[in-house]
C-alpha positions as CSV (number, residue, x, y, z in Angstrom):
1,X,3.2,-40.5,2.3
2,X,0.0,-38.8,1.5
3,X,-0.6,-36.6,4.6
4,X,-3.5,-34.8,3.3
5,X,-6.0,-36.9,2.5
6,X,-6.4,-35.2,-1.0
7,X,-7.8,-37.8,-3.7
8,X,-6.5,-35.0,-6.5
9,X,-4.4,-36.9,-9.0
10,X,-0.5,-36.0,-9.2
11,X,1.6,-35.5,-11.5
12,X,5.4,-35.3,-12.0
13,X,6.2,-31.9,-14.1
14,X,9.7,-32.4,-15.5
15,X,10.9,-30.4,-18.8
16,X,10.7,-33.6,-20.3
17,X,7.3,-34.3,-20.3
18,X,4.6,-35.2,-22.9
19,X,1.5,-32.5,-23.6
20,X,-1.4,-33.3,-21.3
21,X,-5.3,-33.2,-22.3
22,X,-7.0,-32.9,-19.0
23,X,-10.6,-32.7,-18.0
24,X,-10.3,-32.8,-13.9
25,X,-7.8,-31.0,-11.4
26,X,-4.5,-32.2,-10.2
27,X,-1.7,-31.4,-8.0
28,X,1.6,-31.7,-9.3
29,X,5.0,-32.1,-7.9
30,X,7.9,-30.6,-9.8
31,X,11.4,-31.4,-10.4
32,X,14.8,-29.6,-9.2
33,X,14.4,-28.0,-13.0
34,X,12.1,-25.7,-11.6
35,X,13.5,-24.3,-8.3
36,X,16.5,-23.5,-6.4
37,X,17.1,-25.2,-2.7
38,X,18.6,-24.5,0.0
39,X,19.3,-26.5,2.9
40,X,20.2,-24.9,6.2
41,X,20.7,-25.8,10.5
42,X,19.6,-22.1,11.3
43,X,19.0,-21.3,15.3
44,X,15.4,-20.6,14.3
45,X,12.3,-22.1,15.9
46,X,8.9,-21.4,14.3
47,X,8.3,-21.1,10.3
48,X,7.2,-17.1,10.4
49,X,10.6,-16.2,11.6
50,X,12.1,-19.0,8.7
51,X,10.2,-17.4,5.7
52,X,11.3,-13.9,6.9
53,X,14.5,-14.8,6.5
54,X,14.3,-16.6,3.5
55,X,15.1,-13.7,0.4
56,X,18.7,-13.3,2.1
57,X,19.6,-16.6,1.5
58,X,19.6,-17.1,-2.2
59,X,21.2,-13.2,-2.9
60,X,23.6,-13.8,-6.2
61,X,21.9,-17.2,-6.7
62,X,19.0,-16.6,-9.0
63,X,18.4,-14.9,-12.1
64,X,17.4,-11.2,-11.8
65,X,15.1,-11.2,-14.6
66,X,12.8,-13.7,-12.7
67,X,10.6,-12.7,-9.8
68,X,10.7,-14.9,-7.1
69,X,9.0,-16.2,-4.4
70,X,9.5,-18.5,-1.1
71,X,8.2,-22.1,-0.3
72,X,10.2,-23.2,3.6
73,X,9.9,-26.0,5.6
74,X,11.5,-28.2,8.1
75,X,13.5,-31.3,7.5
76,X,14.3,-33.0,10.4
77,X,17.5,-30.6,12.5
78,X,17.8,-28.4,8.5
79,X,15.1,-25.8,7.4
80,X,14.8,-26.1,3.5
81,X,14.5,-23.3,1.4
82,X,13.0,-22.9,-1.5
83,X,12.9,-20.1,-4.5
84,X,10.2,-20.2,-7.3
85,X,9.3,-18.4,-10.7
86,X,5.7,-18.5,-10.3
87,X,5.6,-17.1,-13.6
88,X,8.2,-19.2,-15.2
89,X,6.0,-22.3,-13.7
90,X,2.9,-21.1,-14.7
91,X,3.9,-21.0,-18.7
92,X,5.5,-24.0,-18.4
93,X,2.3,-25.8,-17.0
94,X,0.5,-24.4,-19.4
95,X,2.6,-25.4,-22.4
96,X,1.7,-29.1,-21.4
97,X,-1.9,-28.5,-21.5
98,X,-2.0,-27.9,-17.4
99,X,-4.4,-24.8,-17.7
100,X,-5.5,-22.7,-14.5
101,X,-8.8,-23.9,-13.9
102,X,-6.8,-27.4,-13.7
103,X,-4.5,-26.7,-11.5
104,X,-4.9,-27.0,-7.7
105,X,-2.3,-27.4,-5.4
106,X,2.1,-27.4,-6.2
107,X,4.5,-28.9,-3.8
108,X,8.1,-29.3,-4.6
109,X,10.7,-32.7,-5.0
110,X,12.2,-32.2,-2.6
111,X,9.3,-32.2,0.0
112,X,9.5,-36.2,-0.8
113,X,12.9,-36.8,-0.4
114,X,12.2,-39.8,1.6
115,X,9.8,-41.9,-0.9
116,X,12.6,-40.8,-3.4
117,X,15.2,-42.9,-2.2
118,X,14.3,-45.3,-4.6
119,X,14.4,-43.7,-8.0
120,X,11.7,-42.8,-10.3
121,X,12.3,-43.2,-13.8
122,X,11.4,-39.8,-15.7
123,X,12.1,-41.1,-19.7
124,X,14.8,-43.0,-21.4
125,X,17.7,-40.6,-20.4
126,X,16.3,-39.6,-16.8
127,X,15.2,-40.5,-13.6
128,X,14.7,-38.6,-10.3
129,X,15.9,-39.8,-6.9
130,X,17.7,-38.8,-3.4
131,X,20.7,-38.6,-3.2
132,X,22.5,-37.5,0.2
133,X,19.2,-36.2,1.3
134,X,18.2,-34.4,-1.8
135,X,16.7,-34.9,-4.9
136,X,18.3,-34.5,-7.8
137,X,18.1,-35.7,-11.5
138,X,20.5,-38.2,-12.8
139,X,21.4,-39.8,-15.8
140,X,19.3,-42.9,-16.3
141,X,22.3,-44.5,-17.0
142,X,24.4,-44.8,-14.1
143,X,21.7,-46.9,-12.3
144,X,22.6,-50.5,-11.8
145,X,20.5,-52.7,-13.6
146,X,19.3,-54.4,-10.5
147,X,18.1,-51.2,-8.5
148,X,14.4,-51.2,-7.5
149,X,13.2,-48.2,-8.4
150,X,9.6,-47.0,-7.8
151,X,6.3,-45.4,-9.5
152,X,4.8,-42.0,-8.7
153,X,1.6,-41.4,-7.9
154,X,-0.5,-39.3,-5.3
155,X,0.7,-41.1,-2.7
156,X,3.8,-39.0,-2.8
157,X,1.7,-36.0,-1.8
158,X,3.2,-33.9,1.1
159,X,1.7,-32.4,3.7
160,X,1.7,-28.8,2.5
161,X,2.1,-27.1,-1.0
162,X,1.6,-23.8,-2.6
163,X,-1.2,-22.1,-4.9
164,X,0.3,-20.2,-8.0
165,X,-1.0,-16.7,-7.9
166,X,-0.6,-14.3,-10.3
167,X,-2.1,-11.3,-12.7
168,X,-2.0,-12.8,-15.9
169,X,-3.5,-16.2,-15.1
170,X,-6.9,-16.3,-13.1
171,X,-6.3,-19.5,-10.6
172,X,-9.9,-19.4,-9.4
173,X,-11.4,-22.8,-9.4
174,X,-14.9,-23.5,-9.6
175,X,-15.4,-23.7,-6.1
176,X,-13.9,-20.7,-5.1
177,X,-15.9,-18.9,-7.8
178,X,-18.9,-20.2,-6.5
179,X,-17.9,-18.7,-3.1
180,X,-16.6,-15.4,-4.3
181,X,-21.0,-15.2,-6.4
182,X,-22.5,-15.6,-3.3
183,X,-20.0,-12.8,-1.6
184,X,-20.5,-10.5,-4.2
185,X,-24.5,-11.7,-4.5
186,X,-24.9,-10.9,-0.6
187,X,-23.0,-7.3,-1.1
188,X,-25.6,-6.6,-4.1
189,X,-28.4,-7.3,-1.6
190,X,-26.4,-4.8,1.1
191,X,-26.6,-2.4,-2.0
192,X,-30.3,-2.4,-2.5
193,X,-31.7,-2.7,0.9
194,X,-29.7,0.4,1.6
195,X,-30.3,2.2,-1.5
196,X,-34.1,1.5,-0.8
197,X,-33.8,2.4,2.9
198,X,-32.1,5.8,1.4
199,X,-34.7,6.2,-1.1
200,X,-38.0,5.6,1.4
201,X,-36.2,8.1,3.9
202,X,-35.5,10.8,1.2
203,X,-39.3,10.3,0.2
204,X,-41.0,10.6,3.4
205,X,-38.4,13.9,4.3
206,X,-39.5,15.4,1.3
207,X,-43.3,15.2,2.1
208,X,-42.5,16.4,5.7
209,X,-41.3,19.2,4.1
210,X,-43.7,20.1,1.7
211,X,-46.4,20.0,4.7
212,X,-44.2,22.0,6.4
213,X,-44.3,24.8,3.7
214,X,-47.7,24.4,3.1
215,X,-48.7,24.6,6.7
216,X,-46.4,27.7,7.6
217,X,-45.8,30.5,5.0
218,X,-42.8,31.9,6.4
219,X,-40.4,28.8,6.1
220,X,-40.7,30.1,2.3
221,X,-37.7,32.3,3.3
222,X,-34.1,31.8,2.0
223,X,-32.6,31.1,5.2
224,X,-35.1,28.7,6.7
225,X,-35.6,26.4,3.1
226,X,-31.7,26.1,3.0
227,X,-31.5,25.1,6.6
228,X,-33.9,22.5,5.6
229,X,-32.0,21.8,2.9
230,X,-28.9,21.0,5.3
231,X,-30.9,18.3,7.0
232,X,-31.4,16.2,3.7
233,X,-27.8,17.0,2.3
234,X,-26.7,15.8,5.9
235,X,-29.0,12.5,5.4
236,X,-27.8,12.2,1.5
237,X,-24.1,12.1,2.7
238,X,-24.4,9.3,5.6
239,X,-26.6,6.8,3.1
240,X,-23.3,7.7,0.4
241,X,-21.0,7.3,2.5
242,X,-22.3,3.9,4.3
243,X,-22.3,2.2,0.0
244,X,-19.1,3.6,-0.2
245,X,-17.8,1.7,3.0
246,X,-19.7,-1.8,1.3
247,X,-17.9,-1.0,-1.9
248,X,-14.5,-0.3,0.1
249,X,-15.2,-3.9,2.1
250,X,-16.3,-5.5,-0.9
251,X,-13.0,-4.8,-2.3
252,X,-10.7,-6.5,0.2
253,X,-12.6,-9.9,-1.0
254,X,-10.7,-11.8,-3.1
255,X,-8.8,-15.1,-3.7
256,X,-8.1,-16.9,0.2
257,X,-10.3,-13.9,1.6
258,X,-13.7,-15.0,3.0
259,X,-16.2,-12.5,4.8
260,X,-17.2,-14.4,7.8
261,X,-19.6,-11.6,9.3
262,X,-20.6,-8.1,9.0
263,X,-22.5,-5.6,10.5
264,X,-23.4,-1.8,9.9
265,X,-25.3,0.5,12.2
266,X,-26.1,4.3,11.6
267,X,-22.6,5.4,13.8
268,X,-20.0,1.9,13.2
269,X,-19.6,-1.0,11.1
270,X,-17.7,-4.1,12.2
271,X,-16.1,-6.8,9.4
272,X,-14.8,-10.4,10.4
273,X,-12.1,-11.4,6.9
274,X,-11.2,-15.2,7.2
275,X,-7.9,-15.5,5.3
276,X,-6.4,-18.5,4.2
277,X,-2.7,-17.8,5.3
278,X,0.0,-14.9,6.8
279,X,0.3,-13.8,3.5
280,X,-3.3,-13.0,2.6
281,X,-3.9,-12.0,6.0
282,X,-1.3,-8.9,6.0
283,X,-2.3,-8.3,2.6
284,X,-5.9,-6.9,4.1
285,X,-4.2,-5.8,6.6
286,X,-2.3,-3.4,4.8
287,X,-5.7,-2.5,1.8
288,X,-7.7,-1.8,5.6
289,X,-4.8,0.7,7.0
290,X,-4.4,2.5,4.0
291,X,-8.2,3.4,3.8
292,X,-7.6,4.0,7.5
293,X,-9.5,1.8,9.5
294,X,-9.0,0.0,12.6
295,X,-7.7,-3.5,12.0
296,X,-7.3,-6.3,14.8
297,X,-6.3,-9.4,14.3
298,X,-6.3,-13.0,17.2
299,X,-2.4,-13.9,17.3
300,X,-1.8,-17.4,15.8
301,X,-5.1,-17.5,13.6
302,X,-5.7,-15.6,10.5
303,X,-9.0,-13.9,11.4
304,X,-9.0,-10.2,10.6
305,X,-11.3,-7.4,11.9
306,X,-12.0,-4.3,10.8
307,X,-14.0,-1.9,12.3
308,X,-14.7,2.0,11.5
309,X,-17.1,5.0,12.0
310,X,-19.7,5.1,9.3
C-alpha cells in the first residue's frame, strides 16, 4: 500500500505505546484515539470545495478547549473527514520520545482501512482493525483464536499525510533548514550589494557636490545647498526603501515557502513564492495584500507572484 515511495520508517502511535529513543525520522500513523471521523456521500466534486466545508461538520462534536484542524479525503463514493489536535498530538509524540526534528510526515488510520481488515495487534488488551469500513480499536479478546491477523510496517503508508505545524514546536528538519540558510544567506548578499551600491552612490554625489561648491561661490546660498540637499535625501529614501522591500520579502519565507526568483530594478520588483500547498499559498497571499502589493497567482498550481513599485 505504500503509494509514496517513502523509505521513512512508520510507526503506530497508540496511547498505549512504549517510550521511543530515536536517532532517524519517521512517519507515523495514529490510532482512532487521536482524532474524530467523519464519513460522508456529499454532492461535492474536487477536495478544495470538501475542506471548505469541513469545520461545519463536526459542530458540538469536539471539545472546545482544543483547537482543531482538518485532514479530508476520498473513500471510494464517501468523503472522510477528519478533526485533529495538532497540539494535543504533538505532546503526546513527544512524551514517547518522538521529538520534532524526528518527525516527518502523519497520516491517519483510517487512511488504511483496507490493509486493516486483518487486525493488528496493538498489546495484550488491544488490537486495531476495520470494521464496516472503519477502523476502530477493539478488545483483543473478542478475536477468534484462528484469525489471521497482520504486522505494521511502512508498507501501510498512504498516499498523502499532514506536517504538524505549530508555535511552540519548531518542525524544521534538517533539510528544510538547510534551504531556509541559503534563502536567508542569498537575502544577506541582496543586503550588501545594495547597501554598497547605496554607499558608492552617496560617495561620488558628495564629491560632485563639493566640486560644485568649490567651482561656483554662489551655490553657498541657503536655498541652492538645500536644493541639493533634496537630491541626496531623495536618493537616501529609494536605497531605504528598496532594503525595506527585501526585508518585507524576506519575511514571507518560511516553512513550505520557497523563493523561486526575484528581481528589483530602480522603478519595480517582481517575486516568484513556491508554496508547498493551498494553505501556505493563501497564507502569503494574505502577509502580500496586507503590505499592499499586487499578488497573482496560476489557477491549479501554488506559484505566487508578487510584484510592486520600488
Amino acid at each position: 500500500m505504500n503509494l509514496t515511495g517513502s523509505n521513512k520508517e512508520m510507526l503506530l502511535v497508540h496511547r498505549g505505546m512504549k517510550p521511543l529513543s530515536l536517532d532517524h525520522s519517521v512517519n507515523v500513523m495514529l490510532t482512532p484515539q487521536f482524532y474524530t471521523m467523519r464519513k460522508e456521500a456529499l454532492p461535492v466534486k474536487y477536495l478544495y470545495q470538501a475542506r471548505k466545508i469541513a469545520p461545519s461538520l463536526f459542530d458540538g462534536l469536539l471539545d472546545e478547549k482544543g483547537s482543531y484542524e482538518y485532514f479530508v479525503f476520498k473513500e471510494k463514493e464517501n468523503w472522510v473527514f477528519i478533526a485533529y489536535d495538532p497540539e494535543e498530538i504533538r505532546e503526546f509524540l513527544l512524551s514517547k520520545g518522538i521529538s520534532a526534528e524526528h518527525l516527518s510526515k502523519v497520516f491517519f488510520a483510517q487512511q488504511a482501512a483496507e490493509a486493516l481488515e486483518k487486525p493488528v495487534i496493538l498489546s495484550d488488551k488491544e488490537a486495531l482493525m476495520t470494521i464496516d469500513g472503519t477502523v476502530t480499536l477493539v478488545p483483543k479478546g473478542i478475536l477468534a483464536a484462528d484469525l489471521q491477523t497482520t504486522q505494521f510496517d511502512m508498507s501501510f503508508t498512504p498516499s498523502s499525510g499532514v506536517t504538524l505545524e505549530g508555535a511552540h514546536t519548531s518542525l524544521i528538519g534538517k533539510k528544510e533548514a538547510i534551504v531556509l540558510t541559503v534563502v536567508f544567506s542569498i537575502f544577506a548578499v541582496v543586503f550588501f550589494i545594495e547597501g554598497w551600491q547605496y554607499s558608492r552612490s552617496l560617495e561620488s554625489q558628495k564629491q560632485e557636490m563639493q566640486e560644485l561648491l568649490e567651482s561656483y561661490p554662489a551655490l553657498q546660498s541657503q536655498m541652492q545647498r538645500e536644493s541639493i540637499a533634496l537630491k541626496y535625501r531623495t536618493i537616501d529614501s529609494k536605497e531605504r526603501k528598496k532594503r525595506e522591500t527585501v526585508k518585507m520579502l524576506s519575511s514571507m519565507i518560511f516553512k513550505g515557502v520557497t523563493l523561486t526568483s526575484y528581481h528589483m530594478d530602480e522603478k519595480r520588483f517582481k517575486a516568484l513564492f513556491s508554496c508547498v500547498d493551498d494553505k501556505v499559498a493563501n497564507k502569503v497571499k494574505e502577509m502580500a495584500k496586507k503590505s499592499r502589493l499586487n499578488v497573482t497567482s496560476t489557477k491549479g498550481s501554488n506559484i505566487v507572484t508578487v510584484e510592486g513599485k520600488v
